[in-house]
N, C-alpha and C positions, 0 to 999 in steps of 0.2 A: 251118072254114077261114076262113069272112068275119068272126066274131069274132075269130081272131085276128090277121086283115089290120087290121079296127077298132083292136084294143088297139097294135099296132105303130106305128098310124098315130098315135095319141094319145098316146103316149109320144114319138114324135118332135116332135110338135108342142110339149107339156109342156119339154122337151127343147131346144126354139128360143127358148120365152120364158126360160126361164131364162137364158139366154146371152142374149138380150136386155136383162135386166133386169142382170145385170152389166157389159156392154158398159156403159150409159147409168147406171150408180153408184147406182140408184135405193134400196141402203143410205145409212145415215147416216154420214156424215162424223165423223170422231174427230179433231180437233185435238185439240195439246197440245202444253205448253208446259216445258222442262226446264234449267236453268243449265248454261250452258259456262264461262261468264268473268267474273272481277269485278276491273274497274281502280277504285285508290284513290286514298289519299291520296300514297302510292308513284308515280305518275305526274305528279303533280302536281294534283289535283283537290284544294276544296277546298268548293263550292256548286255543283256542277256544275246547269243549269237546263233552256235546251233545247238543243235537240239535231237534225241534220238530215243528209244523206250525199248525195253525189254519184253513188251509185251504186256506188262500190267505197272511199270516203276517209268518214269520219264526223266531224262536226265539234260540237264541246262548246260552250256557251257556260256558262262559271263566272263564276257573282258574285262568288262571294269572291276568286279569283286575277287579276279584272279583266281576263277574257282567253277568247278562242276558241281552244280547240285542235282541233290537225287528231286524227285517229288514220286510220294508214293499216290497207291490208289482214292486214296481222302484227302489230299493234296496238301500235307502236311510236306516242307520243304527244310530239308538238313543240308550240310556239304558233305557232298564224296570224296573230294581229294580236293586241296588246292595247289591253285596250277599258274605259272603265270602266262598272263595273256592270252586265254585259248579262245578261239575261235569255232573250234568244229567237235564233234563228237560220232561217234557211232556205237554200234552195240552188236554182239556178234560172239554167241559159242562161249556163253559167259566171262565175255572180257570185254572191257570199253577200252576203245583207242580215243584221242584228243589229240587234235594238231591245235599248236600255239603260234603265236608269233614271230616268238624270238628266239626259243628253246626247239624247233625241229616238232615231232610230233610222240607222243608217251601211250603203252598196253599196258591197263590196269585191270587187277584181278577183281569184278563187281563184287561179287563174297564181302570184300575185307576193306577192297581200297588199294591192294598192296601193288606196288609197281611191279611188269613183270619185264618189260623191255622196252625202247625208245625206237625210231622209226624218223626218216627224211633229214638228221643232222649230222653234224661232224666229216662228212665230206669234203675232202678239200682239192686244188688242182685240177687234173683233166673228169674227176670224178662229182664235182663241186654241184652238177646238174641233177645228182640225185635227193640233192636237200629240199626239203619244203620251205620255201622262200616267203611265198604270199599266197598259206592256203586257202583255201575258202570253204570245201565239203568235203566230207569222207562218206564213204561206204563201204561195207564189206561184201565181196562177191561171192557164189557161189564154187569156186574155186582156191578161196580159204585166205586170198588178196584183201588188203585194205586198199582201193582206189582212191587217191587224193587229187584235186582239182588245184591248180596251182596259178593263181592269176599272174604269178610273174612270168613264167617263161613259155605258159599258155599251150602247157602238159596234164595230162592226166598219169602220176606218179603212182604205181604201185609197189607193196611191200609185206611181206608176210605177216598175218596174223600173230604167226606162232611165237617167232622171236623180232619180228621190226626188221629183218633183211630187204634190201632194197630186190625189186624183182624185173622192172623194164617200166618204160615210157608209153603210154597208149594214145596214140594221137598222132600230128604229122605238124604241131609248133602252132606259131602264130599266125594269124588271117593278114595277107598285105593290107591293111587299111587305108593305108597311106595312098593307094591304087584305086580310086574309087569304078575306073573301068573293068576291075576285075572281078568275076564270080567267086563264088566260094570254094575253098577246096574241101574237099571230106576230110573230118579230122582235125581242121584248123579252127583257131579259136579265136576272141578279141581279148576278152574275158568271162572264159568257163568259171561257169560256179557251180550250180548243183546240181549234185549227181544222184543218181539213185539203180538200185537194178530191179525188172522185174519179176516179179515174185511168181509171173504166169508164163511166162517166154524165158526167163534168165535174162537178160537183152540189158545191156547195160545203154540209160539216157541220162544224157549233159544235158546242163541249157548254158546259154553263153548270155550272160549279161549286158555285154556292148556289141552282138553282133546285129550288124543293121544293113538294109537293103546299099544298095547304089545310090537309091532314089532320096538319102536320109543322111546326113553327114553331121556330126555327134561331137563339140568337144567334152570331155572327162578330164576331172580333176581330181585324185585320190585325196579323201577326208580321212585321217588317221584316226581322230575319234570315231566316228561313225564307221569305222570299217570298211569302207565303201566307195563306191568313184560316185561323186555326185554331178548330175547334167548341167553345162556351164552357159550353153549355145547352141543351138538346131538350127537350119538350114531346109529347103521344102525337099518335101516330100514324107514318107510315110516309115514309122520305126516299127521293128519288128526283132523282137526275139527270137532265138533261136532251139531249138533241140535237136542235138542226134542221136541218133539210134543206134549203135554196138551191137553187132551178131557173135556169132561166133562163140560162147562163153568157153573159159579154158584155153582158148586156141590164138589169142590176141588182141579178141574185140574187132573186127575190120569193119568198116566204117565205110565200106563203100556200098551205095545203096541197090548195087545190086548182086551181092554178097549174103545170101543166108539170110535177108531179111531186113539187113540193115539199112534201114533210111535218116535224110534229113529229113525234120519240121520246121518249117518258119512260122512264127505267131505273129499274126496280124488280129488284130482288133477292129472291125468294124462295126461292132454292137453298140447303135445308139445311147442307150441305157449307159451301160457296161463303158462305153469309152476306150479308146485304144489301152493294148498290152504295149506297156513301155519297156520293159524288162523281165524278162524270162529270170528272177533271181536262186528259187531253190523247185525243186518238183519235187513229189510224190507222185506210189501210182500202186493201185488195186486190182483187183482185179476184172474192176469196168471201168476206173476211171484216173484220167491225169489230174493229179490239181499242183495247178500252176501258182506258184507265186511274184505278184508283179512288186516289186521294193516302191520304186519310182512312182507308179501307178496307186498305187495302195488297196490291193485290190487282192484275192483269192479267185481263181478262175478254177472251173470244172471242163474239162474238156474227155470224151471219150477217150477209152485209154490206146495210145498211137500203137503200141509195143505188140498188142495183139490184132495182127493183121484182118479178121473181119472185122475190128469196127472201122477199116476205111468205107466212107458212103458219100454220097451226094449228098447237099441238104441246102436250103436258101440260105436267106442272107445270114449276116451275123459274123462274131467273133469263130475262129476255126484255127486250126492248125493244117498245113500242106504241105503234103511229101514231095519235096526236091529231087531232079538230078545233079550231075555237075556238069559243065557247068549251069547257074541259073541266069538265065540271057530274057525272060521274059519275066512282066510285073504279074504274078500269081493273084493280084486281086481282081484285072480284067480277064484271066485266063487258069478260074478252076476246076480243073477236070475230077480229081478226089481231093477233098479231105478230111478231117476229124471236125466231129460234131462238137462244137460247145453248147455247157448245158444251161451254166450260170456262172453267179462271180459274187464274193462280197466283198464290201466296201467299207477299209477301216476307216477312212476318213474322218467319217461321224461318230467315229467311240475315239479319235486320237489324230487333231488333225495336223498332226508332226511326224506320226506311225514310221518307222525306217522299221519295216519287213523285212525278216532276214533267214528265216528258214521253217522247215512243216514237217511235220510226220502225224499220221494217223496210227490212231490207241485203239485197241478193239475194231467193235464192226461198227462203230460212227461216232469217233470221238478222235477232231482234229486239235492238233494244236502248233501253233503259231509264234515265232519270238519275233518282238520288237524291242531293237536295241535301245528305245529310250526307256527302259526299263522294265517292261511288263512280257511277260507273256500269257497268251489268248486260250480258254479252252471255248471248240466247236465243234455244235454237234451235225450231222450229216444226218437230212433226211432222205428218201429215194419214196417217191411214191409209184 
């Protein structure tokens, strides 16, 4: 009879963790990633580049049609303003900033359209460093900053929301590339592209386009059509994108990773399937998850979101992300101690096998969307089971 009061009792208890351990999800997460929608050249798209939403309207910035378009919730598509040559967009305290290429960067009032002030131009002499040269992304920070990522001079350029004043430089210049004995420095860049901040930490992450191991040596040739440095020549070894991490928000952003949080990631790719990450080109990030955009690679990556520090974990093999020090003196694929879990990745290849990926932002609670500059942009939806 006490045997089997025993076994009743441990079955019950068996019994509670299990339901515990579903309650708190302690399985693994499945995102994924699958096409709803693809607007063309039929809408009007012709380089579509970046891209940003207010929360229910999304808005395009195309080079080639010299113009931001809105696209509402039924994805009916007008223009907002035209502009020439823009490149990038954001949205923020109902105003859209746009950096272009040739004209510096412009704050529009979303309402009407109506310009309210300009931002990174007219600069000249010892001051000339605060123009937007060669931007590539913008974001607006919690601090009331529009952040711009600048591939010229391989700055992250900030400037007021309110009126377009210039506000300081965040970063520490360009990565010696030329150096292949050298590590990384915190803050340095080859070519930063996209930026974004967390919406769970504040924590402002780059990714850098051409920043690559030692082990990887990379010529780039800037395509004026295409926006973009296209790969000319590689060399052995293993390319790897990059992300850093900004602590600090309000106070500078420092970038050194052992500052309030702030770390580097290096994206390495080794998921069969999946295929290396060639290019860190724009990120997004939620509040579980990175998703990475590869240009080069053609590809959509999920990666745990780096910014919030429990999801560092162990995990086998596969595509990951890995927090750096400075300098980095050892190959991170023989020697992972932590890093960020990947989850999956999709692959435009097969809907667009020319695809030049250029930037992401997520709509809602699972509705991504994607510009490729050969015209189209992508809607997808996100499942998590």
């Amino acid at each position: 009879m006490m045997n089997k009061l025993l076994k009743n009792k441990l079955f019950f208890l068996i019994s509670i963790l299990v339901l515990l351990i579903i309650n708190n999800r302690s399985f693994a997460v499945t995102p994924s990633l699958s096409l709803s929608d693809i607007l063309g050249p039929e809408k009007g798209f012709i380089n579509p580049i970046g891209v940003t939403t207010d929360g229910t309207n999304v808005y395009v910035a195309d080079y080639g049609a010299n113009a931001v378009f809105k696209i509402d919730a039924s994805k009916n598509v007008t223009t907002f303003v035209n502009i020439n040559k823009p490149v990038s967009v954001t949205y923020a305290s109902n105003k859209v900033a746009v950096a272009t290429e040739s004209e510096g960067g412009k704050i529009y009032d979303a309402t009407n359209g109506n310009l309210l002030a300009t931002f990174g131009s007219g600069f000249i002499g010892s001051e000339s460093y605060k123009n937007l040269t060669k931007p590539a992304d913008l974001a607006v920070g919690p601090d009331g900053y529009i952040y711009a990522t600048d591939m010229s001079d391989k700055y992250i350029k900030t400037y007021a929301l309110s009126d377009g004043s210039f506000v300081s430089l965040v970063g520490n210049g360009a990565f010696p590339y030329y150096n292949s004995s050298l590590s990384y420095g915190n803050g340095q860049f080859y070519i930063p592209s996209g930026i974004v901040f967390d919406n769970t930490t504040n924590k402002l992450l780059v990714t850098d386009f051409g920043n690559f191991t030692p082990y990887f040596q990379l010529t780039l040739k800037w395509n004026p059509f295409k926006r973009q440095y296209d790969r000319l020549t590689s060399y052995s070894g293993r390319p790897k994108g990059k992300i850093q991490i900004f602590a600090n928000p309000g106070t500078g952003y420092s970038c050194n990773p052992g500052t309030a949080g702030a770390r580097q990631f290096v994206i390495h790719g080794t998921n069969p399937v999946n295929g290396e990450v060639l290019t860190a080109s724009s990120i997004y990030t939620d509040n579980n998850f990175i998703f990475l955009l590869d240009s080069l690679g053609q590809k959509l990556f999920i990666f745990a979101n780096a910014a919030i520090d429990t999801n560092l974990q162990s995990t086998s093999s596969g595509s990951y992300t890995y927090p750096v020090a400075n300098p980095v003196n050892v190959d991170p694929l023989t020697t992972p101690p932590l890093y960020t879990i990947f989850y999956n990745a999709f692959d435009f290849s097969g809907i667009n096998k020319i695809s030049q990926l250029r930037d992401i932002v997520k709509v809602g609670s699972n509705t991504l969307v994607v510009t490729d500059t050969t015209g189209k942009v992508y809607y997808l939806t996100l499942t998590v089971i």
